[in-house]
C-alpha positions in Angstrom: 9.5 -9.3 -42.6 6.3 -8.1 -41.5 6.0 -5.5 -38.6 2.1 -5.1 -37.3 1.9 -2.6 -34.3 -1.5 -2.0 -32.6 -2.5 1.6 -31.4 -5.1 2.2 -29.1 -6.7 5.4 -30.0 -9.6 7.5 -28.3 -12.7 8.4 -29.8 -11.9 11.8 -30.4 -8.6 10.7 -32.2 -10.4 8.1 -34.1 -13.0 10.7 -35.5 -10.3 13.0 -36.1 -8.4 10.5 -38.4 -11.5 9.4 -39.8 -12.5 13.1 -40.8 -8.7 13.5 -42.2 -9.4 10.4 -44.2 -12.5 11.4 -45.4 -11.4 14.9 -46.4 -8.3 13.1 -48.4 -10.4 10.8 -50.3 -12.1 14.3 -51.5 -8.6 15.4 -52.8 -8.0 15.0 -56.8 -4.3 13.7 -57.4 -3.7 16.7 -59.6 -4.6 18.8 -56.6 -2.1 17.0 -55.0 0.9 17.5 -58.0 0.2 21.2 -57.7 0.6 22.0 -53.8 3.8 20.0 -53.9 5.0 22.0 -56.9 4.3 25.2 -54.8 6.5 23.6 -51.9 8.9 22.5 -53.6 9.4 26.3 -55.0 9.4 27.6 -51.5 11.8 25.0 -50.4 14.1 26.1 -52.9 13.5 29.9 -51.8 14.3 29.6 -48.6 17.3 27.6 -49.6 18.3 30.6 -52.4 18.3 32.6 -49.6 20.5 31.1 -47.1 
């Protein structure tokens, strides 16, 4: 089953995901690994703590 859903968007908005777009194309996968590692470790911090 396929779902398609239509969004009208403003210019700004549409810049602004286009500029988010852009600036994740720019992003290395291992970049990527790493920040979640560093998350994930302060996920389990503030878990430790409570």
């Amino acid at each position: 089953m396929e779902v398609r859903i239509m969004v009208m968007l403003s210019d700004d908005e549409a810049a602004l995901i286009k500029a988010i777009l852009i600036a994740l194309r720019g992003i290395k996968t291992q970049e990527i690994d790493r920040a979640l590692v560093i998350l994930s470790k302060n996920d389990r911090r503030q878990i430790d703590r409570s």
